[in-house]
DRENKE-82850 format. One record per residue (C-alpha): residue number from 1; x, y, z. Coordinates in steps of 0.25 Angstrom, whole numbers. Layout:
<pt n="NUM" x="X" y="Y" z="Z"/>
...
END
This chain:
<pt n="1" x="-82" y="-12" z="88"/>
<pt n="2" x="-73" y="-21" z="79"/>
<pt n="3" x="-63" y="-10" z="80"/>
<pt n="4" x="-55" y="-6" z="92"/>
<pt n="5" x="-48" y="8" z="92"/>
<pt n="6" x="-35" y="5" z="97"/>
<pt n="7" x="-24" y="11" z="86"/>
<pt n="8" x="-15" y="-2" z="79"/>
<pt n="9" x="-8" y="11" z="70"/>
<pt n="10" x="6" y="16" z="74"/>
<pt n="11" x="7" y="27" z="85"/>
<pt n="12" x="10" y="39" z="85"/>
<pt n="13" x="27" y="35" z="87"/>
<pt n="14" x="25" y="25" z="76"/>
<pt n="15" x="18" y="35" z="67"/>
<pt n="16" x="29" y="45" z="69"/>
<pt n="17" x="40" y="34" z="67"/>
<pt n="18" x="32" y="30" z="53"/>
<pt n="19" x="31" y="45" z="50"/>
<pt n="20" x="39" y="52" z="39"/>
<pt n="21" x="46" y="43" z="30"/>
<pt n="22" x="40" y="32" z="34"/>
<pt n="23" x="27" y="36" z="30"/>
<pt n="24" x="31" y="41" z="18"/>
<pt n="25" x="36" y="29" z="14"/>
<pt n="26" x="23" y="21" z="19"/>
<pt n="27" x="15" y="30" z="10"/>
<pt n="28" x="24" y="28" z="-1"/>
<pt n="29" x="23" y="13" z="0"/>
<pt n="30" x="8" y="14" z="1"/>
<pt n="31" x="6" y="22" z="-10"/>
<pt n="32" x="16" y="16" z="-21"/>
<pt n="33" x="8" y="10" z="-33"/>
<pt n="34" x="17" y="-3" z="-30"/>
<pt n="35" x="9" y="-4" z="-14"/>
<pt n="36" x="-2" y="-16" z="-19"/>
<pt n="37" x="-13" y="-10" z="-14"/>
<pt n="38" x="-21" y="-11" z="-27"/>
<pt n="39" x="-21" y="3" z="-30"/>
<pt n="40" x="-14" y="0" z="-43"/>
<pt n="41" x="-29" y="-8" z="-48"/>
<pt n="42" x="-36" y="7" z="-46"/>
<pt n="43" x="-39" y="18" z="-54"/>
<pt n="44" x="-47" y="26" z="-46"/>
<pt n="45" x="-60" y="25" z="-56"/>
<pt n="46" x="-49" y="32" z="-66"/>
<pt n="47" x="-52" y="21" z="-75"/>
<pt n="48" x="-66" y="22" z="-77"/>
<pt n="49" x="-63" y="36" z="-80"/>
<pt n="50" x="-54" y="31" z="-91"/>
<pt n="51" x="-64" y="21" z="-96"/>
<pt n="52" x="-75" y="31" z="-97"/>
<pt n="53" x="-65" y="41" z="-104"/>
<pt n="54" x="-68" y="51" z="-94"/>
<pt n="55" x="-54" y="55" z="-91"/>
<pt n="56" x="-41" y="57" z="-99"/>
<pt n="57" x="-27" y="62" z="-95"/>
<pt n="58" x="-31" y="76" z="-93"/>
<pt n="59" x="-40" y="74" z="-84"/>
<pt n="60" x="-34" y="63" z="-73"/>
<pt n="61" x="-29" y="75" z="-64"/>
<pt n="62" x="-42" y="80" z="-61"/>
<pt n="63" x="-48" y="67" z="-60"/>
<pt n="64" x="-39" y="64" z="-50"/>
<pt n="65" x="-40" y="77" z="-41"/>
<pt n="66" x="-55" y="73" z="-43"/>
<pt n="67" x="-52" y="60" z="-38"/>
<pt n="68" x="-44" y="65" z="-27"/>
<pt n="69" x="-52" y="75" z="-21"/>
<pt n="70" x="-65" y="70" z="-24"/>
<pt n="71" x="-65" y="56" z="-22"/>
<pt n="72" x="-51" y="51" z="-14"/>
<pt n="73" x="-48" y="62" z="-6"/>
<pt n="74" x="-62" y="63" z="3"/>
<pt n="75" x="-64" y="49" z="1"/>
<pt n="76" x="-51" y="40" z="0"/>
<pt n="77" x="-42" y="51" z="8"/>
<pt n="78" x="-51" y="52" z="17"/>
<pt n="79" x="-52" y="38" z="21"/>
<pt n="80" x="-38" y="38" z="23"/>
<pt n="81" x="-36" y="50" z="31"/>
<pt n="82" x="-47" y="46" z="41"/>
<pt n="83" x="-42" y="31" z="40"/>
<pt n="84" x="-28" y="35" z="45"/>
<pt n="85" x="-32" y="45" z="56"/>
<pt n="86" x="-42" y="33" z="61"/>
<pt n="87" x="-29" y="26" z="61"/>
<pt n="88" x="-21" y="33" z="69"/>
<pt n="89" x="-32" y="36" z="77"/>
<pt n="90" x="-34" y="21" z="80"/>
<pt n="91" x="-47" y="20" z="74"/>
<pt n="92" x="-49" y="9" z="64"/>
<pt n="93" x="-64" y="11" z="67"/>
<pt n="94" x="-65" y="25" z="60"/>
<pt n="95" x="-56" y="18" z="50"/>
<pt n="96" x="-67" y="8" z="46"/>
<pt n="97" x="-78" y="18" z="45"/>
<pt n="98" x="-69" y="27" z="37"/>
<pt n="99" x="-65" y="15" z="28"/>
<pt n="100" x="-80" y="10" z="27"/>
<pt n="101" x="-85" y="26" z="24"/>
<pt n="102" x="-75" y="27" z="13"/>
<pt n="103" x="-79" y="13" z="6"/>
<pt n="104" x="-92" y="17" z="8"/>
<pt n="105" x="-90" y="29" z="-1"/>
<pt n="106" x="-84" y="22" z="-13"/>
<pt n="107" x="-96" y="22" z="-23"/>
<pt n="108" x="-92" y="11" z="-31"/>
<pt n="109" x="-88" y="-4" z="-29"/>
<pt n="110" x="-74" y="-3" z="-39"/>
<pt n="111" x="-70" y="7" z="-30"/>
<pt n="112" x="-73" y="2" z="-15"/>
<pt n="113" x="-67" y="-10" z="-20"/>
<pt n="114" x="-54" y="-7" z="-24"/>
<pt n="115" x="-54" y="2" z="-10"/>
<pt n="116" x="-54" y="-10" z="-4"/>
<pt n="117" x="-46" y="-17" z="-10"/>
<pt n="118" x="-35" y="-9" z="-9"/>
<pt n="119" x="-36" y="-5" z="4"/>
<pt n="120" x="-38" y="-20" z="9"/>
<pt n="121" x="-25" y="-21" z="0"/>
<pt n="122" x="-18" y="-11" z="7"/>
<pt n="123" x="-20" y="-14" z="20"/>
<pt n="124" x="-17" y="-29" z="18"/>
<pt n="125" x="-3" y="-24" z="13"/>
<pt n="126" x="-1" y="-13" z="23"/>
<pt n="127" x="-3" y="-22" z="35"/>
<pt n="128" x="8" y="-33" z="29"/>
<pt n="129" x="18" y="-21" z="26"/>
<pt n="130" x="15" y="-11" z="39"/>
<pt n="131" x="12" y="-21" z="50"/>
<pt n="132" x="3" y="-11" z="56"/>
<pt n="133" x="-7" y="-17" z="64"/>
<pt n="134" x="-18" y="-6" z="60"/>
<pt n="135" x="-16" y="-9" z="45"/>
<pt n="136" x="-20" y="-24" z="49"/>
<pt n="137" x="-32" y="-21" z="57"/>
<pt n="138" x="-37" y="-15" z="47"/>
<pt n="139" x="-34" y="-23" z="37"/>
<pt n="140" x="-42" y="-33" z="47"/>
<pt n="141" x="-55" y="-26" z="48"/>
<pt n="142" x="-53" y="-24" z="31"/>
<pt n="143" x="-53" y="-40" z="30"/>
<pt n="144" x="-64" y="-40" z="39"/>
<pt n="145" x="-73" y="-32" z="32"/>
<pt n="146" x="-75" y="-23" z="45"/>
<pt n="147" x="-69" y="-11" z="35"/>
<pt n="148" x="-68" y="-8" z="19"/>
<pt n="149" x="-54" y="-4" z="18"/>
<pt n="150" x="-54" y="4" z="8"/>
<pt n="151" x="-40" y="9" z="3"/>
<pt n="152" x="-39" y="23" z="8"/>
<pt n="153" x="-43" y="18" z="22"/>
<pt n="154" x="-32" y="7" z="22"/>
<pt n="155" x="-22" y="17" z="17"/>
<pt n="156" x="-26" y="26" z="30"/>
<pt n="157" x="-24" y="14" z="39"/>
<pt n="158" x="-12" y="11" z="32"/>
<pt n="159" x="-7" y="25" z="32"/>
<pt n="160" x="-9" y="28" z="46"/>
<pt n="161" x="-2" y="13" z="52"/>
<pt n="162" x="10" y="16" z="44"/>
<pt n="163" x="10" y="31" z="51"/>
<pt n="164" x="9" y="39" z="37"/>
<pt n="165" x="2" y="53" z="41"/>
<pt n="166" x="-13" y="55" z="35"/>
<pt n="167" x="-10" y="65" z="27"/>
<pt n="168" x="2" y="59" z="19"/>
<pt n="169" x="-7" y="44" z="19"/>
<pt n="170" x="-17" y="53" z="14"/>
<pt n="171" x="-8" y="60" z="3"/>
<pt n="172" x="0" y="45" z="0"/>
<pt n="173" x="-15" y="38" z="-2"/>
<pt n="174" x="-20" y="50" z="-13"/>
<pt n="175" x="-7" y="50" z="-21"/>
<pt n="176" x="-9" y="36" z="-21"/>
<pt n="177" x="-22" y="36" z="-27"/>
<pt n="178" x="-16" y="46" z="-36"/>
<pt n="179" x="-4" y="38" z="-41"/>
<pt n="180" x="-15" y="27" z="-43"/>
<pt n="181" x="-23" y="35" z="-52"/>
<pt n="182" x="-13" y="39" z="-60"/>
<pt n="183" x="-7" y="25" z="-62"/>
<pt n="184" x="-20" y="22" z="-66"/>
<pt n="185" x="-21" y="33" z="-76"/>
<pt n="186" x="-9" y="27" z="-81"/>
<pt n="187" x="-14" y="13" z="-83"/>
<pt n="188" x="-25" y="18" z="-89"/>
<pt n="189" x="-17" y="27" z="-99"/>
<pt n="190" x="-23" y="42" z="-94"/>
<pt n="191" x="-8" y="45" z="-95"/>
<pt n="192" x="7" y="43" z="-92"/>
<pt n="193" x="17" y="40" z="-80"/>
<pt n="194" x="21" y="55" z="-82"/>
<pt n="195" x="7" y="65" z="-82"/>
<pt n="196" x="3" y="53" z="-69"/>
<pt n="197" x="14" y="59" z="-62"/>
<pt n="198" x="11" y="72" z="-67"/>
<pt n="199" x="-4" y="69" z="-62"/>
<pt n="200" x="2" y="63" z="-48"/>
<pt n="201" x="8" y="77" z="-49"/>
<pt n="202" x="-3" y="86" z="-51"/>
<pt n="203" x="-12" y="78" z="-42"/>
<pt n="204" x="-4" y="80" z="-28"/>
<pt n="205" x="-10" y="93" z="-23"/>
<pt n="206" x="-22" y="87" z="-25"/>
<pt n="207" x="-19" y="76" z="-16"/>
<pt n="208" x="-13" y="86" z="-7"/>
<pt n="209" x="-28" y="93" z="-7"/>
<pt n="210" x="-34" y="80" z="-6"/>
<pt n="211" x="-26" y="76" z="7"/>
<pt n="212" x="-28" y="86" z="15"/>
<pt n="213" x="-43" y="87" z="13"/>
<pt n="214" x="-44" y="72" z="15"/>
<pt n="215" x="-37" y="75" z="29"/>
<pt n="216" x="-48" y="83" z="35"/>
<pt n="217" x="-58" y="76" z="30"/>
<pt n="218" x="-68" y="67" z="40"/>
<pt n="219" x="-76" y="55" z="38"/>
<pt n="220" x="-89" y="61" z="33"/>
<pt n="221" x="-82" y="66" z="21"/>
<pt n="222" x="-77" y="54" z="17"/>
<pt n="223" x="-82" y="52" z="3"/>
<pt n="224" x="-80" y="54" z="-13"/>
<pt n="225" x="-86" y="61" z="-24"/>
<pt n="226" x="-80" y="57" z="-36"/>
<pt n="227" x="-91" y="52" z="-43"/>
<pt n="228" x="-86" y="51" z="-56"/>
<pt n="229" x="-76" y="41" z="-51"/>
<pt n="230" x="-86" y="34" z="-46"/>
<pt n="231" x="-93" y="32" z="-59"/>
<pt n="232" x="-80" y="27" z="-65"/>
<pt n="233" x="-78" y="18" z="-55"/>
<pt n="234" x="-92" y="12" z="-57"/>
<pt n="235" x="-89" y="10" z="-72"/>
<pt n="236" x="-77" y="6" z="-71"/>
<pt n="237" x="-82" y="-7" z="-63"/>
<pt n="238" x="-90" y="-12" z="-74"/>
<pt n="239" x="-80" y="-10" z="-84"/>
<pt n="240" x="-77" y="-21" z="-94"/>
<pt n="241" x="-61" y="-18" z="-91"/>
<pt n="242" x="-54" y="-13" z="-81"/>
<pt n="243" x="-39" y="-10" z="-78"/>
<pt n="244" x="-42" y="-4" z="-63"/>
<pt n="245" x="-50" y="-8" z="-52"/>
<pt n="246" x="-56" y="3" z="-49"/>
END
């Protein structure tokens, strides 16, 4: 076995001591649109959508909630829930093979990609600013192709090093994914800086809904079914201009 199953992640004294504020403020920093994990480059298929004039401001809330609870909360949400548990747990082997499971599950090259990329991403630049050795072996077995590392996964390796409880990680990572949406929608002109606050707004009970389902969800579950998104994915990648990378 290439892995061992020794825990490099904090104790249970250090997770008390990174607790509360701390926390908070860890998954404030990871989740600001400053943080250069690449989610800026993303739109979440949203532009596909947008090139196929299959959406328009009126109808970006329930395409989130769709988005939410059909595709990143039991695939993404998931990921991350499980990944941070495995963690804590000391087991970076049940962090590969949810890592692998969930790249597995992402139909479309754009999309696999840019889960790589900005997990990779992310890892690089959480080992630098958190010193926690956990973050840079896994970052090791990512370089060494041993594991995907997808986004959502780093996130729960991150997450659960820097002592932020699953459930808030959980609840940071989705209200990310949200606030990227929405600055997309901006970018691509589906509407203003006031009704995306309004939509990040409208959008938190869903995200509370979507947390607590990805929390007791197990492995074999893992997986999406937004279809349609898929679709707009796979057009978007052949199309003649792109603003987004995905």
């Amino acid at each position: 076995m290439f892995l061992d199953q020794d825990a490099d992640g904090p104790s249970h004294d250090d997770a008390e001591r990174t607790g509360g504020l701390a926390a908070l403020l860890t998954s404030l920093q990871l989740t600001d649109s400053a943080f250069p994990s690449g989610f800026y480059t993303l739109s979440h298929s949203l532009e596909g959508f947008s090139q196929a004039r299959a959406v328009t401001a009126a109808g970006l809330p329930a395409l989130l909630t769709d988005l939410l609870r059909h595709g990143v909360g039991p695939g993404d949400a998931t990921a991350l829930a499980l990944a941070h548990r495995a963690v804590r747990a000391g087991d970076l082997a049940a962090v590969v093979e949810t890592d692998r499971r969930l790249h597995a599950g992402k139909l479309g090259r754009e999309m696999r990609l840019a889960a790589t990329r900005t997990g990779r991403q992310l890892l690089d630049l959480a080992a630098e600013i958190f010193g926690q050795p956990v973050i840079g072996r896994y970052l090791e077995l990512v370089v060494g192709r041993q594991a995907p590392g997808t986004q959502a996964v780093s996130a729960g390796v991150v997450y659960a090093a820097t002592g932020v409880p699953v459930r808030q990680a959980v609840a940071s990572d989705l209200f990310a994914f949200c606030a990227s949406f929405a600055g997309a929608a901006l970018r691509l002109r589906l509407t203003d800086h006031r009704r995306a606050q309004t939509l990040l707004r409208g959008v938190a009970p869903v995200i509370e809904e979507v947390t607590a389902a990805a929390l007791g969800r197990p492995l074999a579950d893992l997986g999406s079914t937004v279809f349609a998104s898929d679709i707009m994915s796979g057009r978007h990648e052949r199309a003649e201009a792109r603003l987004f990378a995905s």
